[in-house]
N, CA, C and O of each residue as an XYZ file, in Angstrom:
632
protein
N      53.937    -26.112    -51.183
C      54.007    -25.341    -49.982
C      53.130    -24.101    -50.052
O      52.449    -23.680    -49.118
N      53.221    -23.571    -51.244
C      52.264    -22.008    -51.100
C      50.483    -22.674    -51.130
O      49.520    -22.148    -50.573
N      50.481    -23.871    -51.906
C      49.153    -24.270    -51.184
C      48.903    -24.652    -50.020
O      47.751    -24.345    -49.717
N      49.350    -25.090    -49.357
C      49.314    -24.923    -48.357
C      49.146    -23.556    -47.221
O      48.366    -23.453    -46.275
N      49.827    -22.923    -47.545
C      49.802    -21.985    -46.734
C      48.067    -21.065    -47.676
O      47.161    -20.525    -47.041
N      48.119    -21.158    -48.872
C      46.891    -20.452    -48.618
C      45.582    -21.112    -48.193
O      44.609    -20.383    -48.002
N      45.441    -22.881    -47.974
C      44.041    -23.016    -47.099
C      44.077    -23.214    -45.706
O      43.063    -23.521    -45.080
N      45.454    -23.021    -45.048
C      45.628    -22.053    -43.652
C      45.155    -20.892    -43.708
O      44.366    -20.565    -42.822
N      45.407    -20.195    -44.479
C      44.916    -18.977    -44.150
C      43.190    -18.787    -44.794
O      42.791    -17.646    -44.559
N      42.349    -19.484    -45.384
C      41.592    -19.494    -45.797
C      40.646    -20.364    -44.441
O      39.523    -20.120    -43.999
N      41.664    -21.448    -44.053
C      41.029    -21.543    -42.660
C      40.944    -20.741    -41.479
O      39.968    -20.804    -40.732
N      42.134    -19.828    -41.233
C      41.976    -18.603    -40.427
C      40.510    -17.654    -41.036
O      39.513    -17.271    -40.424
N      40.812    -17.539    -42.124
C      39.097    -16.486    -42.312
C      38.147    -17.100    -42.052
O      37.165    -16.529    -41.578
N      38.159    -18.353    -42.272
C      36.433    -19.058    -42.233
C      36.289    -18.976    -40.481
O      35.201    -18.613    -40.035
N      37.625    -19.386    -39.330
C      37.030    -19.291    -38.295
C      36.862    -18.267    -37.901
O      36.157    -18.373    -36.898
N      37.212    -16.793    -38.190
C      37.002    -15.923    -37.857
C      35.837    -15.247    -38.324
O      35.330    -14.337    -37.668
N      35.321    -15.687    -39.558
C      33.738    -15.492    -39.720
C      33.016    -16.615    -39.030
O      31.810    -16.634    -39.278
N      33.404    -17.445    -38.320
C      32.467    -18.294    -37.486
C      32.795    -18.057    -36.205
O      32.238    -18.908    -35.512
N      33.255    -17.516    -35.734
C      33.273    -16.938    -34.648
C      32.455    -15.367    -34.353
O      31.730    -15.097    -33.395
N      32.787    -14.597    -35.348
C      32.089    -13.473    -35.625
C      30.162    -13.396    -35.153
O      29.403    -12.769    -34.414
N      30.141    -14.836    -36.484
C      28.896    -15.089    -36.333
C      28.209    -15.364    -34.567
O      27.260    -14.840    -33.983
N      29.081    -16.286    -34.199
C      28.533    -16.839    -32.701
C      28.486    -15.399    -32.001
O      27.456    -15.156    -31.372
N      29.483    -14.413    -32.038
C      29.566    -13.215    -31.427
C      28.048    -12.324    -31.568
O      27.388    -11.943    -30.601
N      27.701    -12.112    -32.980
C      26.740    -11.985    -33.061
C      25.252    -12.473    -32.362
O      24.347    -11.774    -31.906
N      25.376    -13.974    -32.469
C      24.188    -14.551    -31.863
C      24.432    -14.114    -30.320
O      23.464    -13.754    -29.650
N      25.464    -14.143    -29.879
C      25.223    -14.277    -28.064
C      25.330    -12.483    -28.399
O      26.471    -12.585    -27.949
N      25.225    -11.228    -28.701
C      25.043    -10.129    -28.544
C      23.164     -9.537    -28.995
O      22.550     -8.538    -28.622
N      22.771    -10.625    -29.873
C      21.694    -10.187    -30.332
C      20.957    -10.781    -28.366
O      20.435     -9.958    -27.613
N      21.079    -11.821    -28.109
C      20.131    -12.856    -27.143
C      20.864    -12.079    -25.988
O      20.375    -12.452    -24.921
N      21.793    -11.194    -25.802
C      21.892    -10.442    -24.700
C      21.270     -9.176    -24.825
O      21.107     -8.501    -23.809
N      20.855     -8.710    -26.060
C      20.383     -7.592    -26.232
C      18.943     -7.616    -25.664
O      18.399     -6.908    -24.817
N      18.393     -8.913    -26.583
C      16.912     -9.105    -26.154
C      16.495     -9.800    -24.422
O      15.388     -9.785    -23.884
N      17.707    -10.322    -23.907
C      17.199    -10.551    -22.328
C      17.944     -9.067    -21.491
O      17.759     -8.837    -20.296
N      18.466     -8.521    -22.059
C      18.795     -7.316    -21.955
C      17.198     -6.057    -21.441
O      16.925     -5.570    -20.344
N      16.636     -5.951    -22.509
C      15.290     -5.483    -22.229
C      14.290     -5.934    -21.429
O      13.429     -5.241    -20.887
N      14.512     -7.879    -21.331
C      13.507     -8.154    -20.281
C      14.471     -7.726    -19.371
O      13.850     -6.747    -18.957
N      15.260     -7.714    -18.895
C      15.593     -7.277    -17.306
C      15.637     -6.024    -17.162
O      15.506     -5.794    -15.959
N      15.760     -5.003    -17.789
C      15.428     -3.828    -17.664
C      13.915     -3.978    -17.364
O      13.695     -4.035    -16.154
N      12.788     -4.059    -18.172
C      11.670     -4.197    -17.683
C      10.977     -4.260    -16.547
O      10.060     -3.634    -16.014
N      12.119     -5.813    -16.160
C      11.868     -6.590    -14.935
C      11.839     -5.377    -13.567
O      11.052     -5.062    -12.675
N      13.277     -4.939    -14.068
C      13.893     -3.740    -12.941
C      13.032     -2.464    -12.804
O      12.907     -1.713    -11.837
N      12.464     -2.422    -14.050
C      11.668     -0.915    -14.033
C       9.800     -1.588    -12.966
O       9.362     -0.976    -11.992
N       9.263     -2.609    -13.439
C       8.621     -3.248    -12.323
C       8.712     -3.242    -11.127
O       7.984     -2.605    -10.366
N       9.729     -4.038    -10.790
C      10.095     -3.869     -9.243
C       9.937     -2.820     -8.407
O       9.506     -2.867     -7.255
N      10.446     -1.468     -9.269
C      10.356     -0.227     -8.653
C       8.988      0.379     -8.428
O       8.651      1.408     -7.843
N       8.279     -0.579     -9.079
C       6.869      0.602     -8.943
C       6.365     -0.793     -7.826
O       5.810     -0.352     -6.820
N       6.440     -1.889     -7.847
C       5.761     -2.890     -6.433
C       7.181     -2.809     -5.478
O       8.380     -3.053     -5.614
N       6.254     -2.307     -4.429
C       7.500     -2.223     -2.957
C       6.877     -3.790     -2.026
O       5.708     -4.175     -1.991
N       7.630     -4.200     -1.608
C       7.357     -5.219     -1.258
C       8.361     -5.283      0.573
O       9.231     -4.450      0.828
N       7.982     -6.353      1.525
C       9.105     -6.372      2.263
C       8.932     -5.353      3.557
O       8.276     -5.676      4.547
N       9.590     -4.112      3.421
C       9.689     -3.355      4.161
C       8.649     -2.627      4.182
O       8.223     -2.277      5.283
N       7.905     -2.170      2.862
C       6.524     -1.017      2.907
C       5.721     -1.798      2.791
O       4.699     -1.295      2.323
N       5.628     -2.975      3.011
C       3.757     -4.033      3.885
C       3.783     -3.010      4.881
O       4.568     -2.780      5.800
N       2.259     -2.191      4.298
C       1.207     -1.629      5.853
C       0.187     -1.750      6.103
O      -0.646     -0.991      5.607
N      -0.233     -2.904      7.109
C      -0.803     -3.194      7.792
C      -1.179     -2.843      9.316
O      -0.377     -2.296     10.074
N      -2.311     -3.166      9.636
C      -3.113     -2.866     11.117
C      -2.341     -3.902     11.578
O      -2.142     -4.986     11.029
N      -1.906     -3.482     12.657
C      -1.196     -4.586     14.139
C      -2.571     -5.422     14.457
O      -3.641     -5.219     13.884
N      -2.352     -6.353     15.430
C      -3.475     -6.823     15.999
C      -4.469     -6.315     17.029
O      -5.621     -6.659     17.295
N      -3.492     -5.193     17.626
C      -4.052     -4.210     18.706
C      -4.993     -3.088     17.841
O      -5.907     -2.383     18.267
N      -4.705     -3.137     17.138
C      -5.380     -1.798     16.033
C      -6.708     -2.318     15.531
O      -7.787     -1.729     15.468
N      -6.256     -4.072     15.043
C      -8.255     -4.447     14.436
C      -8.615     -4.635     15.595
O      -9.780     -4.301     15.808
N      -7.675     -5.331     17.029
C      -8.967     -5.153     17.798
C      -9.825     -3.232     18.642
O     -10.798     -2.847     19.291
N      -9.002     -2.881     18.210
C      -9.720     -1.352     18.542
C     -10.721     -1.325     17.707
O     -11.880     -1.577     18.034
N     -10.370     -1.037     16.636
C     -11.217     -1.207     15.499
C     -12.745     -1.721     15.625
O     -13.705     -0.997     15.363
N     -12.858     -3.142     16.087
C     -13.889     -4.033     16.388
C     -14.505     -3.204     17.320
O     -15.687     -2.861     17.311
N     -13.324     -2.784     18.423
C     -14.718     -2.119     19.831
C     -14.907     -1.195     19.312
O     -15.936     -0.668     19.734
N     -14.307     -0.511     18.352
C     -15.393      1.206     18.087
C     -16.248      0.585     17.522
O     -17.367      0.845     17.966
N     -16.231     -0.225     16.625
C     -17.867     -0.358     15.679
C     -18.794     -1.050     16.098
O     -19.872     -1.392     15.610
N     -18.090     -1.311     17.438
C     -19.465     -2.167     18.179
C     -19.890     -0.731     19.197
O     -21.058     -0.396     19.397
N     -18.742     -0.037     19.735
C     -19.565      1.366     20.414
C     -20.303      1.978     19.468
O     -21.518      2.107     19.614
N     -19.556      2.493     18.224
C     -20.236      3.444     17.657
C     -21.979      3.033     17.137
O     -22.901      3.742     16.735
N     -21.884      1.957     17.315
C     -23.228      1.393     16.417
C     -24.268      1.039     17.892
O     -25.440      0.702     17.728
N     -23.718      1.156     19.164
C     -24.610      0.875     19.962
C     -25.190      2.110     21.145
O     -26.156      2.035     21.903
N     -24.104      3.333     20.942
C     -24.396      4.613     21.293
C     -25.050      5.424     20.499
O     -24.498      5.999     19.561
N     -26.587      5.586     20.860
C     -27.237      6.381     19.767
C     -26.569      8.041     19.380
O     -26.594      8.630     18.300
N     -26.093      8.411     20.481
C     -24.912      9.891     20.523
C     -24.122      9.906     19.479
O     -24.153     10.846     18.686
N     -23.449      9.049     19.360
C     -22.085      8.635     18.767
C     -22.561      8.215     17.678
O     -22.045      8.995     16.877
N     -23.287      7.412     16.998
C     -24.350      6.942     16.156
C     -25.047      8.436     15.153
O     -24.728      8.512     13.966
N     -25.592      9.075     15.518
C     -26.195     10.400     14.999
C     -25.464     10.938     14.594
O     -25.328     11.202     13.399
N     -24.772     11.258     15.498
C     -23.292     12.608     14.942
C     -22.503     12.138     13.626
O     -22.124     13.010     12.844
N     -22.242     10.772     13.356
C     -21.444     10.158     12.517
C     -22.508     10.079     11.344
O     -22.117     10.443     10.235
N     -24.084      9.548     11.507
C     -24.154      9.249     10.591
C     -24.839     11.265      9.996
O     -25.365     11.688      8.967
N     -24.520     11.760     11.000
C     -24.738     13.504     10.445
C     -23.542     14.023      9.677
O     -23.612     15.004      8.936
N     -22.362     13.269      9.903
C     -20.807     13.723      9.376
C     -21.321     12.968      8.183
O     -21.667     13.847      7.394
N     -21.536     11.862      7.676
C     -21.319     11.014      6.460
C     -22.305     11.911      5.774
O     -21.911     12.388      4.710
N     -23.598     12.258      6.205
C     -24.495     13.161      5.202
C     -23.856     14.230      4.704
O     -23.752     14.402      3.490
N     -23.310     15.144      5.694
C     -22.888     16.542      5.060
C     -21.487     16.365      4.437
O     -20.900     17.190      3.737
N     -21.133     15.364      4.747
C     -19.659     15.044      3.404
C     -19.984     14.985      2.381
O     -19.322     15.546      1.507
N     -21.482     14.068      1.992
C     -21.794     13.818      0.666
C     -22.359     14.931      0.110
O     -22.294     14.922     -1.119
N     -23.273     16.572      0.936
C     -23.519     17.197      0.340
C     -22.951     18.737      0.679
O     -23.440     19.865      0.632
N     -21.369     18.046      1.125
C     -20.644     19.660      1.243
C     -21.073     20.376      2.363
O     -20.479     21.450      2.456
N     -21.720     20.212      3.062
C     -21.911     20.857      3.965
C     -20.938     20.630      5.554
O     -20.478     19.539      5.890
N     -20.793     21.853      6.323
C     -20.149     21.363      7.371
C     -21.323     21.232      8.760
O     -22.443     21.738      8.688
N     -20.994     20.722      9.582
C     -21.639     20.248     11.092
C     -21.182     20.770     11.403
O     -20.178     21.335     10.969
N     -21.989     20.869     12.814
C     -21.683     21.112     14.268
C     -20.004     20.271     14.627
O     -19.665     19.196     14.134
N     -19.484     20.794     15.227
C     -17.901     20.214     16.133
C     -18.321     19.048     16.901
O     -19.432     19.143     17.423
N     -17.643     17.926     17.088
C     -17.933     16.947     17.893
C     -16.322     16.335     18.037
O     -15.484     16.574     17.168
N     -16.155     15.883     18.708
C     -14.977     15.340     19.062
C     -15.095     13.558     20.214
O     -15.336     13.633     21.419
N     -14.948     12.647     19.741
C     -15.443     11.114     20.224
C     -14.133     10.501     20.715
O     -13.587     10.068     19.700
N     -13.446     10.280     21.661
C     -12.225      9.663     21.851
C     -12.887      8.532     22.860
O     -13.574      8.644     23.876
N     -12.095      6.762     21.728
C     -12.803      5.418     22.244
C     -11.149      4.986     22.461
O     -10.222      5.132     21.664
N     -11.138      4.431     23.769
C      -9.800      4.495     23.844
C      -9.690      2.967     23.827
O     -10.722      2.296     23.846
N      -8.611      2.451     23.795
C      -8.200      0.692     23.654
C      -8.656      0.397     25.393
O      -8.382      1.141     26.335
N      -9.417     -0.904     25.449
C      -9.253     -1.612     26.767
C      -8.230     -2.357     26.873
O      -7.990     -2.688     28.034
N      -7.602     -2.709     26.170
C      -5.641     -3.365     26.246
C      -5.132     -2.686     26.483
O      -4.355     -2.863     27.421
N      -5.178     -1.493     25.864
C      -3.585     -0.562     25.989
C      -3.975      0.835     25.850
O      -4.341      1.111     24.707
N      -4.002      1.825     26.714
C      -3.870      3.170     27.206
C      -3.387      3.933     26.383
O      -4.011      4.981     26.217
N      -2.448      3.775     25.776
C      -1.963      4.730     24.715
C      -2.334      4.676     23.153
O      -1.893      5.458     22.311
N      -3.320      3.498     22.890
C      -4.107      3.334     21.249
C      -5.546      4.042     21.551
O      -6.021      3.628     22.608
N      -6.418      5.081     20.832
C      -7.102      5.235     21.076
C      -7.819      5.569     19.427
O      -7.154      5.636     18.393
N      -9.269      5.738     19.526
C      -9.664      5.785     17.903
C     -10.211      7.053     18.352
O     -10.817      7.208     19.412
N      -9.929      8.088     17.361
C     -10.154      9.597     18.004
C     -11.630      9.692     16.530
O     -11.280      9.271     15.427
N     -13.011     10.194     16.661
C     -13.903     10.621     16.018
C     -14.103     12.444     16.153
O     -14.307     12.956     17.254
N     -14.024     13.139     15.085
C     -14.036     14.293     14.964
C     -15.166     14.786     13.696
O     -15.220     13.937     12.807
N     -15.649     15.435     13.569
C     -16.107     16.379     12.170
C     -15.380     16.090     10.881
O     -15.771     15.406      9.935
N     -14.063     16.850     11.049
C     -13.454     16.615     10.255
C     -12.321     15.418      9.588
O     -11.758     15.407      8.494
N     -12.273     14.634     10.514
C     -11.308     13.607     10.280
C     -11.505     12.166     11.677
O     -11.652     12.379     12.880
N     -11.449     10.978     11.089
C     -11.393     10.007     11.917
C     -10.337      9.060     11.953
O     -10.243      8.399     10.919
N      -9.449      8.785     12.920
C      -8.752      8.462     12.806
C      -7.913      7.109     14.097
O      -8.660      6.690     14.981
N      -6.898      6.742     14.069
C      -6.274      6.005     14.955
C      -5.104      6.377     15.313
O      -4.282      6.755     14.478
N      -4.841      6.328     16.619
C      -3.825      7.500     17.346
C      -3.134      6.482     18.259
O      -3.817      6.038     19.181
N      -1.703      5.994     18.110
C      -1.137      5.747     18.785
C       0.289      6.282     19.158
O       1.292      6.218     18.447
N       0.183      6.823     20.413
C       0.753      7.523     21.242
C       2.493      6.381     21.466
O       2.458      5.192     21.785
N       3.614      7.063     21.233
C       4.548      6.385     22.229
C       5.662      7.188     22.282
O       6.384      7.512     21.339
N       5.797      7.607     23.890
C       6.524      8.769     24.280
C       6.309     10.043     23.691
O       5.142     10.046     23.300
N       6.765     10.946     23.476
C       6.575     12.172     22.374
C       5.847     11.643     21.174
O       4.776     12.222     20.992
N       6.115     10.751     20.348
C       5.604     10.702     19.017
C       4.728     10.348     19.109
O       4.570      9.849     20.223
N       3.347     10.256     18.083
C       2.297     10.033     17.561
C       1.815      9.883     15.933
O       1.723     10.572     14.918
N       1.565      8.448     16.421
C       1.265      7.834     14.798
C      -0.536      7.881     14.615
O      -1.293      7.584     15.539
N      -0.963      8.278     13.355
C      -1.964      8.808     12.904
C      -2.522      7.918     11.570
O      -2.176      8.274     10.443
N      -3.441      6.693     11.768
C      -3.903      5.538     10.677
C      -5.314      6.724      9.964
O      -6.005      7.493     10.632
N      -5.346      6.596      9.104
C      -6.752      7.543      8.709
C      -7.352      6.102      8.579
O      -6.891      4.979      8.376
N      -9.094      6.867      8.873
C     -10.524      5.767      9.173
C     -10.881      6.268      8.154
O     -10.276      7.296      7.849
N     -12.137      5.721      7.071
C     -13.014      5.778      6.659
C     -14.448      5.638      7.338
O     -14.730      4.469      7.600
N     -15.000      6.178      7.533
C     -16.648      6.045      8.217
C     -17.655      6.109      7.041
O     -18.038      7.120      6.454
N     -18.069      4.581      6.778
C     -19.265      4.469      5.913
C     -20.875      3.959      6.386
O     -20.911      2.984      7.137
N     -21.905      4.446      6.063
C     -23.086      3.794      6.490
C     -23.788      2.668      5.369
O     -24.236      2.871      4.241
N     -23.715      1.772      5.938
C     -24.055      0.652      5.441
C     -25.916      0.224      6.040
O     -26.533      0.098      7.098
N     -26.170      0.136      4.497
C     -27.820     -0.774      5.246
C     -28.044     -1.790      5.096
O     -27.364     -2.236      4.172
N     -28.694     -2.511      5.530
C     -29.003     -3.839      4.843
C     -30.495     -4.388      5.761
O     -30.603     -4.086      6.949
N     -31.104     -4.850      5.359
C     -32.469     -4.923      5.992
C     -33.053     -4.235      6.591
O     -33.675     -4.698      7.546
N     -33.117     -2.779      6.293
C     -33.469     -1.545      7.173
C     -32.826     -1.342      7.750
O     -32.976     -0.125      7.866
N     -31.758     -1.704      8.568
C     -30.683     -1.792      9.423
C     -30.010     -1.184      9.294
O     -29.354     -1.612      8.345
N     -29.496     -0.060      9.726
C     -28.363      0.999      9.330
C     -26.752      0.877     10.359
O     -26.462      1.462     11.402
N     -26.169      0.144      9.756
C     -24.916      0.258     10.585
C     -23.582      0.826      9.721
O     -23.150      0.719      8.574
N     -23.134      1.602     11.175
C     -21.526      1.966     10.368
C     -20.618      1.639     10.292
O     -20.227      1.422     11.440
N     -19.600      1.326      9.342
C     -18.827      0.673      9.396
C     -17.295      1.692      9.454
O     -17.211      2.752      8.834
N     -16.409      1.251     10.126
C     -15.345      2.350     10.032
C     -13.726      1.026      9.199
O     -13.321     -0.024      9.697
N     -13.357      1.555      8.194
C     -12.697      0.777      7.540
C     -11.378      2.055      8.123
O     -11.513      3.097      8.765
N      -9.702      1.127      7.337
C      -8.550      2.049      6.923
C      -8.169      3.010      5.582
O      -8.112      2.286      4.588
N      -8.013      3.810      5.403
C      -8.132      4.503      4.627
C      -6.728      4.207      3.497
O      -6.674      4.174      2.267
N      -5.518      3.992      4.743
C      -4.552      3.501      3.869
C      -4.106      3.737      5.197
O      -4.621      4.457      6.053
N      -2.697      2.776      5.281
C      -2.118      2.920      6.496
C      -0.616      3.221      6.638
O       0.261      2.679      5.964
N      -0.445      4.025      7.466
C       0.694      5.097      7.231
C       1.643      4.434      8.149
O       0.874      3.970      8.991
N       2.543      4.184      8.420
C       3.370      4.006      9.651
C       4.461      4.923      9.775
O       5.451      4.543     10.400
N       4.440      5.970      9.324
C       5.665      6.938     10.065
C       5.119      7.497     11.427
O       3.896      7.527     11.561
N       5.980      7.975     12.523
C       5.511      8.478     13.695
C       5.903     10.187     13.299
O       6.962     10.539     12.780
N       4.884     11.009     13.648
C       5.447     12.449     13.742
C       5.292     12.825     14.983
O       5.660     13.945     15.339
């Protein structure tokens, strides 16, 4: 009888060091997918996805299209811009000019050209949302045309 009872209890220790052990393995393999998901999580936070996609509406590239077909076919409008792109590159300021090309769809989108800033202005009720332009001169076969790109696109209204 007392042998007995001691490889019961010699079987109680062995499963409790084999259990131990398994404890171990599933704490080490939670530790280490532990860090990939932290990782994962610390990722996520820096790519916004979903809600902060900002993009030009369709009303906006087509504005877009008619300024750079005005701006490139009004020699006025044409000069002044490509006089703003020079004195940006060498610090200098211009003369004041102010260019408002307004949407033929819609009355309240308009692409506002200034000295200091070019931009896309859509108006609704009190508020006003403000896309910043880039204005670059592009050549290509002697050909000097400008191109007006987004600078980054904002969608809050102030």
């Amino acid at each position: 009888m007392h042998i007995i009872e001691k490889i019961k209890a010699k079987k109680k220790g062995f499963v409790i060091i084999e259990s131990l052990g398994v404890l171990l393995i599933v704490l080490f393999f939670s530790l280490i997918l532990n860090k990939i998901i932290i990782n994962n999580i610390k990722k996520s936070n820096v790519y916004y996805i979903a809600e902060d996609i900002k993009t030009l509406t369709l009303n906006e590239e087509k504005l877009l299209m008619e300024a750079i077909i005005f701006v490139n076919k009004e020699d006025e409008v044409k000069i002044k811009i490509k006089e703003k792109i020079l004195n940006e590159n060498n610090n200098i300021q211009g003369e004041d000019f102010k260019f408002i090309i307004k949407y033929s769809q819609n009355k309240n989108l308009s692409l506002v050209l200034t000295r200091d800033k070019t931009y896309i202005e859509e108006v609704k009720s009190s508020n006003k949302r403000r896309i910043g332009i880039e204005t670059k001169l592009k050549e290509s076969n002697e050909i000097e045309f400008i191109m007006l790109t987004p600078k980054y696109y904002e969608t809050k209204f102030f």
